[in-house]
N, CA, C and O atoms as a MOPAC input file, in Angstrom:
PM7 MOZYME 1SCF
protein

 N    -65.06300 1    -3.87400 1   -28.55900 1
 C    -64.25100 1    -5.02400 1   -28.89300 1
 C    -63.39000 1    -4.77600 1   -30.12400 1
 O    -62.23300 1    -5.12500 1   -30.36100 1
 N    -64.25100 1    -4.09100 1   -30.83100 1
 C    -63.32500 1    -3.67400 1   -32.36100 1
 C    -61.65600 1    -3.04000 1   -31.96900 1
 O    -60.71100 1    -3.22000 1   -32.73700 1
 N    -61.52200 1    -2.24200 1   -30.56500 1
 C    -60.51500 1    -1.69000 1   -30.34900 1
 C    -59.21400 1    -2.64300 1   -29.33600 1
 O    -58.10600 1    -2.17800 1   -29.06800 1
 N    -59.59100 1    -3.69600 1   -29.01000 1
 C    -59.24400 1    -4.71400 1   -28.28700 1
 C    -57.41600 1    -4.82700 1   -28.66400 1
 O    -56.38200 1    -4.41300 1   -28.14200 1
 N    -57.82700 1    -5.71900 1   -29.99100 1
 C    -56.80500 1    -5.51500 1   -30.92600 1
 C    -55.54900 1    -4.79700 1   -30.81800 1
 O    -54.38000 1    -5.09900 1   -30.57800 1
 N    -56.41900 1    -3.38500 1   -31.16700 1
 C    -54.98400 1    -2.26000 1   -31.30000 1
 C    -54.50000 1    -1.63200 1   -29.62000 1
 O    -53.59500 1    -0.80700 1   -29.49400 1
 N    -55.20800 1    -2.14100 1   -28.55000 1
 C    -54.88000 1    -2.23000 1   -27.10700 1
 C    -54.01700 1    -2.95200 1   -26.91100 1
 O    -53.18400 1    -2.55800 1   -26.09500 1
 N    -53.78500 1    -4.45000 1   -27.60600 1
 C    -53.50900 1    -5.26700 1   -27.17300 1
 C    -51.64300 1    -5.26400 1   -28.08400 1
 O    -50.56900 1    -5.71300 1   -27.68400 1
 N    -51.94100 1    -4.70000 1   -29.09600 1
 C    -50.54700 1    -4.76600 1   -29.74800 1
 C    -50.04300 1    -3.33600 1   -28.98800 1
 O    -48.88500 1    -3.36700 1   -28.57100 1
 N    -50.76200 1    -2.15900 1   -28.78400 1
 C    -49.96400 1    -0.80900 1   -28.34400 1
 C    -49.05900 1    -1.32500 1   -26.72900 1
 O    -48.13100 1    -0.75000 1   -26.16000 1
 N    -49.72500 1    -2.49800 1   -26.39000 1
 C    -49.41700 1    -2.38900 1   -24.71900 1
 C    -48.25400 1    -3.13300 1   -25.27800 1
 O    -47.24800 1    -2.69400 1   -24.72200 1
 N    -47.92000 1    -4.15400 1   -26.21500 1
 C    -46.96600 1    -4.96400 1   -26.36300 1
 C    -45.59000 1    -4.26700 1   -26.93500 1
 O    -44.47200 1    -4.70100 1   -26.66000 1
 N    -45.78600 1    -3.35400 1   -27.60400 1
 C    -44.93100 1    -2.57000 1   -27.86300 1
 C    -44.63400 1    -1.57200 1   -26.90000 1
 O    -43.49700 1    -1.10900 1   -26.81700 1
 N    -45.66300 1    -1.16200 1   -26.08500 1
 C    -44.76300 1    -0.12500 1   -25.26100 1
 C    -43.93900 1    -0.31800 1   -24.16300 1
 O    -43.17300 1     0.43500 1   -23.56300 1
 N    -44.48900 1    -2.36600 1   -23.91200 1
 C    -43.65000 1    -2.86700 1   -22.87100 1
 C    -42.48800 1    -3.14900 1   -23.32700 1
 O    -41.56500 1    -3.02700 1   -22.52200 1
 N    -42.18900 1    -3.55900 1   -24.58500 1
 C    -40.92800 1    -3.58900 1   -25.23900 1
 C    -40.12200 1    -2.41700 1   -24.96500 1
 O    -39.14100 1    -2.30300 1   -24.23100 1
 N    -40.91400 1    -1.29100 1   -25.92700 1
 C    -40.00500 1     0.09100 1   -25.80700 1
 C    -39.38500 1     0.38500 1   -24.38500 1
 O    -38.16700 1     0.52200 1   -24.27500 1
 N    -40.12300 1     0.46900 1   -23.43300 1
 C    -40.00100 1     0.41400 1   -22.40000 1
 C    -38.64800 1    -0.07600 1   -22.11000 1
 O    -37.64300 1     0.63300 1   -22.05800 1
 N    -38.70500 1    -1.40200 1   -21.91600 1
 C    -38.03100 1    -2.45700 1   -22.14900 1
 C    -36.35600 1    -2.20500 1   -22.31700 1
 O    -35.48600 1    -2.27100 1   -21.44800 1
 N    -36.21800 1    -1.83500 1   -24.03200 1
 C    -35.36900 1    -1.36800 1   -24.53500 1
 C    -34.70500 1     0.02600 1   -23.73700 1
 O    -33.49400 1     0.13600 1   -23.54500 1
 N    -35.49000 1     0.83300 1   -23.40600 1
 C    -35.27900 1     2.30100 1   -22.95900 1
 C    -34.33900 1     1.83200 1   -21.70800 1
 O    -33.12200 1     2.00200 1   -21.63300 1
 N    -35.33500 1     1.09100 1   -20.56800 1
 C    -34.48700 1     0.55200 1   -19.46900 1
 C    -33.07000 1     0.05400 1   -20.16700 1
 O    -32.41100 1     1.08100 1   -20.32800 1
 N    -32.67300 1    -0.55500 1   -20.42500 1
 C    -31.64900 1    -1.25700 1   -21.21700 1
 C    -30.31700 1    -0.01300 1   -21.63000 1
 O    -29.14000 1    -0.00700 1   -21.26700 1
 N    -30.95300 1     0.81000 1   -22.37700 1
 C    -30.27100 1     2.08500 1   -23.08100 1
 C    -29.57600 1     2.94300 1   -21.41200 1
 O    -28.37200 1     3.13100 1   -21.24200 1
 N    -30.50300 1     3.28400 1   -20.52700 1
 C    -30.33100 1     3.88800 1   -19.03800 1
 C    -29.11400 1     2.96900 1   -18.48700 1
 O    -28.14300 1     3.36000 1   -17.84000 1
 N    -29.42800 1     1.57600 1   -18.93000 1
 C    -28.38900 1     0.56400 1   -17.72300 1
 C    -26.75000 1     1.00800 1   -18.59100 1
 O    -25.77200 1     1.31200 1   -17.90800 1
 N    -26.70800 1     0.99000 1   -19.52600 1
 C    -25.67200 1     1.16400 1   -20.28200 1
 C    -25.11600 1     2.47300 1   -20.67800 1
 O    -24.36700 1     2.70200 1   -21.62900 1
 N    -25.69900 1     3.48300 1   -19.61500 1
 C    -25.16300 1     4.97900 1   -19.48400 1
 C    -25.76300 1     6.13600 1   -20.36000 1
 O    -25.52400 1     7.34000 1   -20.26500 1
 N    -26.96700 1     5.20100 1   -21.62000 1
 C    -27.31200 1     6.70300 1   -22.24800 1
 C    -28.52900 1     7.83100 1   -21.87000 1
 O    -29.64300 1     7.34000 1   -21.68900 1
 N    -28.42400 1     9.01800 1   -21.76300 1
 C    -28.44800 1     9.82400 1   -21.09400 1
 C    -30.53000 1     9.55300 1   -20.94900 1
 O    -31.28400 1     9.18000 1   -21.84900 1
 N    -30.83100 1     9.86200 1   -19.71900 1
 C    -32.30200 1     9.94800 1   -19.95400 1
 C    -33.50100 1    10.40300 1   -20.95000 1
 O    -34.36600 1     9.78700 1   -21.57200 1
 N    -33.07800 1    12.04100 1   -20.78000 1
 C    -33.47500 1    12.92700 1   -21.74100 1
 C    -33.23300 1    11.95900 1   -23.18300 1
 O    -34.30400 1    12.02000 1   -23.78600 1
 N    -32.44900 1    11.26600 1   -23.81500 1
 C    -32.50300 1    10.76500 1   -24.89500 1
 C    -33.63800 1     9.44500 1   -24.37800 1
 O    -34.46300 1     9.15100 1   -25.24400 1
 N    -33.70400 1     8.86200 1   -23.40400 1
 C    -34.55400 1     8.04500 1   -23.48600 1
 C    -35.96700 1     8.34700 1   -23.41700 1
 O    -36.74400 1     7.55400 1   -23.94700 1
 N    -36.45700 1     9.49200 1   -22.77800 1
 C    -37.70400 1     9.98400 1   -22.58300 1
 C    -37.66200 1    10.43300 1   -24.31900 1
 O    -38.65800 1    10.05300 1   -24.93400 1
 N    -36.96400 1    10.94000 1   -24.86600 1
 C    -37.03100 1    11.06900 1   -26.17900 1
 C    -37.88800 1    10.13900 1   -27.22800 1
 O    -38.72900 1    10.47200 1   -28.06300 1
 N    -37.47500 1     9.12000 1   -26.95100 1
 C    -37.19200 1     7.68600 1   -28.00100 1
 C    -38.80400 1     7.33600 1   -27.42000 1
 O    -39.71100 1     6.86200 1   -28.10500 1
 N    -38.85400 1     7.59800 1   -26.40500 1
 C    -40.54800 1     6.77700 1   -25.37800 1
 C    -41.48500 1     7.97600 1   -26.66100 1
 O    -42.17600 1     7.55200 1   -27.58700 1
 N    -41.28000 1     9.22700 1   -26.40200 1
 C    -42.43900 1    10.25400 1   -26.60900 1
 C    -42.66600 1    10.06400 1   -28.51100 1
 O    -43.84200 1     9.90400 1   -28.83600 1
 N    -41.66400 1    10.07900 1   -29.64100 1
 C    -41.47800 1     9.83300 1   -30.46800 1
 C    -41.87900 1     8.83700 1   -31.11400 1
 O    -42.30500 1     8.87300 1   -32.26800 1
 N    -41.69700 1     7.19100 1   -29.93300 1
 C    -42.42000 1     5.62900 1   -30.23600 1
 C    -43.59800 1     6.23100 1   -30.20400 1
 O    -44.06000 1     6.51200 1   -31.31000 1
 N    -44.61900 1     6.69300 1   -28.69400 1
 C    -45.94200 1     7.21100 1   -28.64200 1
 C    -46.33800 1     7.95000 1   -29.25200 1
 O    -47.41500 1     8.32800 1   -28.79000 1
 N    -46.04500 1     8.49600 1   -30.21700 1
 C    -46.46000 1     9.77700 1   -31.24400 1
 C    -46.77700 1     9.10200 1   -32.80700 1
 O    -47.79200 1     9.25200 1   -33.48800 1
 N    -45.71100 1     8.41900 1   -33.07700 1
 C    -45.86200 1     7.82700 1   -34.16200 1
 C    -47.00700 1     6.41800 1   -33.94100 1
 O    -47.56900 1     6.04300 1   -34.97100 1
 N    -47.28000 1     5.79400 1   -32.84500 1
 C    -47.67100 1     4.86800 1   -32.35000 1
 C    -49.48900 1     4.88400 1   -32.60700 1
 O    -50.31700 1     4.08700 1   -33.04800 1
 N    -49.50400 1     6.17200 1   -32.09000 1
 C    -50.79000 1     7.15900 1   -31.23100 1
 C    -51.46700 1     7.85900 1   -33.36900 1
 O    -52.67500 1     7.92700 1   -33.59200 1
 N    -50.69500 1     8.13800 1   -34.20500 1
 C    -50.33400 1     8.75200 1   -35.44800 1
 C    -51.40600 1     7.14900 1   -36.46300 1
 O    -52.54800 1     7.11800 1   -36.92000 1
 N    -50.04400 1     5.87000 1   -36.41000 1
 C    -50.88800 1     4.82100 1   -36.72400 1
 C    -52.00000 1     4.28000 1   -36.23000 1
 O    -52.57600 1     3.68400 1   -37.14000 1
 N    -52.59100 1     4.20100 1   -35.19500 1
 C    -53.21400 1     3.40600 1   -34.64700 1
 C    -55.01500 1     4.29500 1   -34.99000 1
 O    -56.11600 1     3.78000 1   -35.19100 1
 N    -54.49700 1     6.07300 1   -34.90800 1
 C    -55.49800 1     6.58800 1   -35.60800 1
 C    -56.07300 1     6.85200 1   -36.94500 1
 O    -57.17900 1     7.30000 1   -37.24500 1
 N    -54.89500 1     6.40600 1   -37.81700 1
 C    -55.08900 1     6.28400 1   -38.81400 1
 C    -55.93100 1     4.98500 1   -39.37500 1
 O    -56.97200 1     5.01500 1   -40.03100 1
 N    -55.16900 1     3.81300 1   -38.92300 1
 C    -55.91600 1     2.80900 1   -38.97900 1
 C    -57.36000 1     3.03100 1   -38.49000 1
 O    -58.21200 1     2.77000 1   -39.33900 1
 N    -57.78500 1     3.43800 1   -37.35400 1
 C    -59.04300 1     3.59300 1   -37.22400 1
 C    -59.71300 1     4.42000 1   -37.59800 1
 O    -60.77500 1     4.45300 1   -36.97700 1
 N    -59.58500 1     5.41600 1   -38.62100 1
 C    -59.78700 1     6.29600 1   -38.94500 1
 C    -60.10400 1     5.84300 1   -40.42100 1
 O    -61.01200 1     6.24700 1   -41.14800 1
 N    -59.23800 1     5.00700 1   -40.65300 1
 C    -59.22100 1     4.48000 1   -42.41300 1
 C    -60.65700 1     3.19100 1   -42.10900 1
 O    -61.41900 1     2.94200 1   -43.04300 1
 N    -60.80500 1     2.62400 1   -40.98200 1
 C    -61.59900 1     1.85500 1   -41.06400 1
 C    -63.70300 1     2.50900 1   -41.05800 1
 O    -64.76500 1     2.12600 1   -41.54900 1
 N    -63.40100 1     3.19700 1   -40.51700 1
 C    -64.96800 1     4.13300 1   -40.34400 1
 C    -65.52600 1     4.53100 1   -41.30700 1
 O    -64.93700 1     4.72300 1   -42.37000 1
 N    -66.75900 1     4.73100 1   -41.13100 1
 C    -67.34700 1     4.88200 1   -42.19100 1
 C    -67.27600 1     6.53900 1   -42.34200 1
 O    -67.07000 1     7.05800 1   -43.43900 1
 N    -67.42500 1     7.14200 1   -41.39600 1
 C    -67.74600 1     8.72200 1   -41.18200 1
 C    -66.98000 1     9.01900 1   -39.90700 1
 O    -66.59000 1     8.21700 1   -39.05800 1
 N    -66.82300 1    10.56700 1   -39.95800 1
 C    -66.12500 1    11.33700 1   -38.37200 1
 C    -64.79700 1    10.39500 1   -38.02400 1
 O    -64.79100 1     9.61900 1   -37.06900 1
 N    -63.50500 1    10.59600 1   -39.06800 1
 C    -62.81600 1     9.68900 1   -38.87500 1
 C    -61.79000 1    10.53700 1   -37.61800 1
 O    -60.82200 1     9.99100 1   -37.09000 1
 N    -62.20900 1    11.83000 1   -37.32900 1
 C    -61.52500 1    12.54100 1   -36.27000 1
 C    -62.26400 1    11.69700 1   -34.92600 1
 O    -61.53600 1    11.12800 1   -34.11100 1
 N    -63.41800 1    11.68100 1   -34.81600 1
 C    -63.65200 1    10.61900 1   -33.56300 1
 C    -63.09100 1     9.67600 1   -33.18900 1
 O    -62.57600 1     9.41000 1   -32.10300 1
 N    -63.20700 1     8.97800 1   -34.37400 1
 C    -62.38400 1     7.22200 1   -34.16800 1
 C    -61.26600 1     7.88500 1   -33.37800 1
 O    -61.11000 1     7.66700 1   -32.17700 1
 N    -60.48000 1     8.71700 1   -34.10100 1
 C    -58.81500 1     9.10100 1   -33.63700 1
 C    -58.72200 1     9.40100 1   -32.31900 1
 O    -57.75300 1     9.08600 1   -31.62900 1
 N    -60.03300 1    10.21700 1   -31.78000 1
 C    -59.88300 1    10.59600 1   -30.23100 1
 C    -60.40800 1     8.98400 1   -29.42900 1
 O    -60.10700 1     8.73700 1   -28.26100 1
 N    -61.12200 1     8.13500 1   -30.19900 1
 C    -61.58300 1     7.40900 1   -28.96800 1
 C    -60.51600 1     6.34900 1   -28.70600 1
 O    -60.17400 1     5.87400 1   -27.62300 1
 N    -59.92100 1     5.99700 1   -30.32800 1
 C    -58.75300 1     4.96500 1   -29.71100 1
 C    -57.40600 1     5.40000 1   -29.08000 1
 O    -56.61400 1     4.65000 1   -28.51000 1
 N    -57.21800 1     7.34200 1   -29.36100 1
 C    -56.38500 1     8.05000 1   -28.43400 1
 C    -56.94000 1     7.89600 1   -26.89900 1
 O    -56.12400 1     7.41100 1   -26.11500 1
 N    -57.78400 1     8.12700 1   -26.55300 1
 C    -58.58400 1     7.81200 1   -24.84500 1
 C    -58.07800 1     6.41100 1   -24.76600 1
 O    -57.17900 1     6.20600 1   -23.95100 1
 N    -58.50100 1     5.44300 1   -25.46500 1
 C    -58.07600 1     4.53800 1   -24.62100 1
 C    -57.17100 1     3.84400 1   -24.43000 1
 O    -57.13500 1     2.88100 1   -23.66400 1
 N    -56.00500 1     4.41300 1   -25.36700 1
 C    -54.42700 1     4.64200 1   -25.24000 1
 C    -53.60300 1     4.90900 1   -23.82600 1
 O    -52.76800 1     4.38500 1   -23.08900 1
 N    -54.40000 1     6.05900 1   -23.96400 1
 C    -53.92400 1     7.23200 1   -22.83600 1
 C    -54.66600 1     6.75800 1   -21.14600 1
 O    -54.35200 1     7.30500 1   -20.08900 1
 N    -55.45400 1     5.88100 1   -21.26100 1
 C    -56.30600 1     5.06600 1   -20.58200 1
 C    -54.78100 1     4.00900 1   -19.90900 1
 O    -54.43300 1     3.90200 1   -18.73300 1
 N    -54.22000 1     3.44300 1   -21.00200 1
 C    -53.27800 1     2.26400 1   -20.79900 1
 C    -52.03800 1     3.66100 1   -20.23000 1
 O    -51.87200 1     3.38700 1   -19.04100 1
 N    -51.42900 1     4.55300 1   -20.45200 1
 C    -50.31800 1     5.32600 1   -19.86000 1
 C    -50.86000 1     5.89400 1   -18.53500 1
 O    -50.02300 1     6.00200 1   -17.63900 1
 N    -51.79800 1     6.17800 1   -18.33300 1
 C    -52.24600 1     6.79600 1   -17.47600 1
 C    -52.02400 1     5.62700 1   -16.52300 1
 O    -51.39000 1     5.99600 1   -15.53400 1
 N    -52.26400 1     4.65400 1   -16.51100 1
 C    -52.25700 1     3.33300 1   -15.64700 1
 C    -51.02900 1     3.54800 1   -14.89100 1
 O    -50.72400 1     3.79100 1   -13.72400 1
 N    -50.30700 1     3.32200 1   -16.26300 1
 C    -48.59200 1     3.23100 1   -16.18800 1
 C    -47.83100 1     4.16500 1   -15.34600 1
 O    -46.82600 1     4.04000 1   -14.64700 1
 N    -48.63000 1     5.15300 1   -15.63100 1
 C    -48.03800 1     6.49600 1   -15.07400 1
 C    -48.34900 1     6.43900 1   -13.39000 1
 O    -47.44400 1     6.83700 1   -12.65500 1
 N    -49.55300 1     5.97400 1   -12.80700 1
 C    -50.01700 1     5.60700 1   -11.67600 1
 C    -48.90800 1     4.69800 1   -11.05600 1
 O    -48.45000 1     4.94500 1    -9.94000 1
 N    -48.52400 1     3.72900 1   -11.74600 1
 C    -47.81000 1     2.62700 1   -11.40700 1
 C    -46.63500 1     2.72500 1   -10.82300 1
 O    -46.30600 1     2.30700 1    -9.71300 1
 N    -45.68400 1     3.59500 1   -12.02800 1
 C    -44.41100 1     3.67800 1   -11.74700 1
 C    -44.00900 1     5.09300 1   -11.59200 1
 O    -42.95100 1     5.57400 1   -11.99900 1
 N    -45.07900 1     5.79600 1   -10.88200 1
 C    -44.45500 1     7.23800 1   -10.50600 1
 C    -45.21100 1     8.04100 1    -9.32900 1
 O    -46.41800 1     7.83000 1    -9.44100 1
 N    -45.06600 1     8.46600 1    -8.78400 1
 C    -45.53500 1     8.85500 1    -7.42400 1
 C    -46.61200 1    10.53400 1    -7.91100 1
 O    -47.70800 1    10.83600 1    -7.43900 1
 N    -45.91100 1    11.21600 1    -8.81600 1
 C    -46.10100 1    12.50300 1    -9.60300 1
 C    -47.31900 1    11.90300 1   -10.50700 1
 O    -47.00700 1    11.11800 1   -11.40300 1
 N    -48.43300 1    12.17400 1   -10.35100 1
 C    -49.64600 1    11.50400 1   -10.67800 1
 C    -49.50100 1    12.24700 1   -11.77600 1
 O    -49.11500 1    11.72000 1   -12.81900 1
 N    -49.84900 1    13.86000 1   -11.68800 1
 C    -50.30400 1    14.64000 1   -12.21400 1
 C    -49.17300 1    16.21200 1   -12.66200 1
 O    -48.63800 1    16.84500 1   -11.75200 1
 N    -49.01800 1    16.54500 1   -13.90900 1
 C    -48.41400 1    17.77100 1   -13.59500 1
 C    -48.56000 1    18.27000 1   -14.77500 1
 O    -48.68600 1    17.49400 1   -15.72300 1
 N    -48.57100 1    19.26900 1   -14.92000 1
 C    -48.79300 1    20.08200 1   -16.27100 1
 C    -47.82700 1    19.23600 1   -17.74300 1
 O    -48.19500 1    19.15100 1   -18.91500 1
 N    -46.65200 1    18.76500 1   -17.16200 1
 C    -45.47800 1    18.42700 1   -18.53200 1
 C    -46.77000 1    17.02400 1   -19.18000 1
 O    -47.18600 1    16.73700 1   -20.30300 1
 N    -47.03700 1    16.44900 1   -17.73800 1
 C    -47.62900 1    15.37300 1   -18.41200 1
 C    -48.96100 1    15.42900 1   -19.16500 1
 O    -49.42700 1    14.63000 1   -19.97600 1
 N    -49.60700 1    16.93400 1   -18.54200 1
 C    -50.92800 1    16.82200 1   -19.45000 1
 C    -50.80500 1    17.63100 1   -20.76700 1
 O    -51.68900 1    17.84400 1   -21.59700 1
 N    -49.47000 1    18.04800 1   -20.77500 1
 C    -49.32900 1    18.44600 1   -22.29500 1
 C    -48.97500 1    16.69000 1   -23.36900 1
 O    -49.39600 1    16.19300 1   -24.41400 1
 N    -48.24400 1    16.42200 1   -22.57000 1
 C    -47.90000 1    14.75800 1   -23.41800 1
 C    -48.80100 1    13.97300 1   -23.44100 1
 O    -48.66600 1    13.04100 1   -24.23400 1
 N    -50.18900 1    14.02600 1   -22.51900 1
 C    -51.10700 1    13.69000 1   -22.83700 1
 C    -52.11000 1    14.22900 1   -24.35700 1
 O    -52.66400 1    13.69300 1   -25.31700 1
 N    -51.95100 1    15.21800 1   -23.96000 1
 C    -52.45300 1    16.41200 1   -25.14800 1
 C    -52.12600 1    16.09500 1   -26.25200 1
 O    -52.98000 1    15.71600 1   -27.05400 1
 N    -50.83000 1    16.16500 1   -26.57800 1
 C    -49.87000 1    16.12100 1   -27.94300 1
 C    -50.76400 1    14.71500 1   -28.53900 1
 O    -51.45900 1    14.66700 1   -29.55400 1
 N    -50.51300 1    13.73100 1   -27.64800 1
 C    -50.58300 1    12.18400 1   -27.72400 1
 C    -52.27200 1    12.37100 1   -28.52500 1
 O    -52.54700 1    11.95200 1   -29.65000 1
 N    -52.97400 1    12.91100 1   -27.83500 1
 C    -54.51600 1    12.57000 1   -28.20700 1
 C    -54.56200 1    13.69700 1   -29.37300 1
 O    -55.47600 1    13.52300 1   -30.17900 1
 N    -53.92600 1    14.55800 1   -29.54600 1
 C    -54.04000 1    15.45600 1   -30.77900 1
 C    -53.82600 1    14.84100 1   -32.07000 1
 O    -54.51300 1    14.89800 1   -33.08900 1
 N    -52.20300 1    13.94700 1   -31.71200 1
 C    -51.90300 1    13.13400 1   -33.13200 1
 C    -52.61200 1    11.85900 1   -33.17000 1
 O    -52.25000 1    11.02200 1   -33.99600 1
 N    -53.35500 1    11.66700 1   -32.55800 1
 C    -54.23500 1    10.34200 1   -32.53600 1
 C    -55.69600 1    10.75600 1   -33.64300 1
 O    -56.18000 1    10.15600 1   -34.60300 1
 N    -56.06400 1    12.07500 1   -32.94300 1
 C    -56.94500 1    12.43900 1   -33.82900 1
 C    -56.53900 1    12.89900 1   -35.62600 1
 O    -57.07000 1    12.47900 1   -36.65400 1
 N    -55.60900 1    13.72300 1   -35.48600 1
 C    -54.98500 1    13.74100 1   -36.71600 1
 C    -54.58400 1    12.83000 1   -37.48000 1
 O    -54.33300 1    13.06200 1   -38.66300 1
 N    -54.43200 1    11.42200 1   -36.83700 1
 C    -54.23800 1    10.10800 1   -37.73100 1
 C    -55.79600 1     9.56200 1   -38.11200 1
 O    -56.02900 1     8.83600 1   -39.07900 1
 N    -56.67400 1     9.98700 1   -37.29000 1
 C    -58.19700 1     9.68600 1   -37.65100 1
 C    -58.26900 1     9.99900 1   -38.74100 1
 O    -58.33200 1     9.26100 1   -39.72400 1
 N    -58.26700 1    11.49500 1   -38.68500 1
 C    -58.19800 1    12.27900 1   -39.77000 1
 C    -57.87900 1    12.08000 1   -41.21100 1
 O    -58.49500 1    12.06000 1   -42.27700 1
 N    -56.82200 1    11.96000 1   -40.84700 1
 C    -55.91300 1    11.09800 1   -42.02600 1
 C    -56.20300 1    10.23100 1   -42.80600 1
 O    -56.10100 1    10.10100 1   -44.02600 1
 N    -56.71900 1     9.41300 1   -41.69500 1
 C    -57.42400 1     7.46900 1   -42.52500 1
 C    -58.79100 1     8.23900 1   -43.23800 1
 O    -59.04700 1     8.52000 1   -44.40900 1
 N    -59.41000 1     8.40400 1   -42.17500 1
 C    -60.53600 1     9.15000 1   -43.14900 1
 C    -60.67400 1     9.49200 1   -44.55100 1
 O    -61.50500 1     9.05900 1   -45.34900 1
 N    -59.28300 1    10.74200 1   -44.83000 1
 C    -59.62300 1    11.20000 1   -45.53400 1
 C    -58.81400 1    10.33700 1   -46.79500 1
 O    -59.33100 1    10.44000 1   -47.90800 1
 N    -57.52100 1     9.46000 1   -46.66800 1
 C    -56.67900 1     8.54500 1   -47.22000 1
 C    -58.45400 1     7.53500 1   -47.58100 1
 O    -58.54600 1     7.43900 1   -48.80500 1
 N    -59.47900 1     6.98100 1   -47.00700 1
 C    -60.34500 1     5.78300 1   -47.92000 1
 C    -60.96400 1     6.85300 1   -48.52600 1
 O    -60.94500 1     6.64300 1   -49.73900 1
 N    -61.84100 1     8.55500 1   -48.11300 1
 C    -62.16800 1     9.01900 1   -49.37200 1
 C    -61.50500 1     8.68200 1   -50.55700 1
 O    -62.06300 1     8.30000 1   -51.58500 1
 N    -60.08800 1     8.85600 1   -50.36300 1
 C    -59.58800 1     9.44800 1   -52.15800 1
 C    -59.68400 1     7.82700 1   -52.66100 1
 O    -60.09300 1     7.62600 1   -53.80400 1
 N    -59.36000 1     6.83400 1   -51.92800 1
 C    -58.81400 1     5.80600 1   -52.63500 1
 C    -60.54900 1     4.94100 1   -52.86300 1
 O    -60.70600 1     3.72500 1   -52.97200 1
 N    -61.43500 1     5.79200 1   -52.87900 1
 C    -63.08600 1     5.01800 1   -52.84800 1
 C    -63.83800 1     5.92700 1   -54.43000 1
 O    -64.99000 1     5.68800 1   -54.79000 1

């Protein structure tokens, strides 16, 4: 339940981004810049959300980072089911990858950001 929360604001923003991206496509700008702007929102997104949970733990703030990365990637993976026929392919399990790497590295981060400031 503790992770509810940051589920509930990541999905709201990515339906936005989303959102916006569609918008950017209707008005001619080029894809590749929009898959851009998506991977960059999710990176920095995936970056805070582990940090925050990472700053909140008491210990193993690299865990926190992978579990609220899983269940991130839990909500794209959906998405990805949804609106694409290409379930599976290597590009995507690297962007999966990247995604849960900087998730943990924001664990990381929080972690080690309440050491200094304790």
């Amino acid at each position: 339940m503790k992770y509810l929360k940051s589920i509930g604001f990541y999905t709201l923003f990515l339906i936005l981004i989303i959102f916006i991206c569609s918008l950017l496509n209707l008005i001619g700008v080029n894809s590749t810049i929009t898959n851009l702007i998506l991977f960059i929102f999710n990176v920095v997104l995936f970056l805070i959300y582990g940090f925050k949970t990472g700053n909140k733990s008491k210990e193993k703030g690299y865990l926190e980072g992978i579990k609220i990365s899983l269940l991130l990637l839990i909500i794209l993976f959906i998405i990805n089911i949804i609106t694409t026929r290409n379930i599976f392919s290597i590009s995507t399990f690297i962007y999966y990858l990247i995604l849960l790497l900087t998730g943990t590295f924001g664990g990381m981060l929080g972690i080690s950001k309440k050491k200094d400031g304790n």
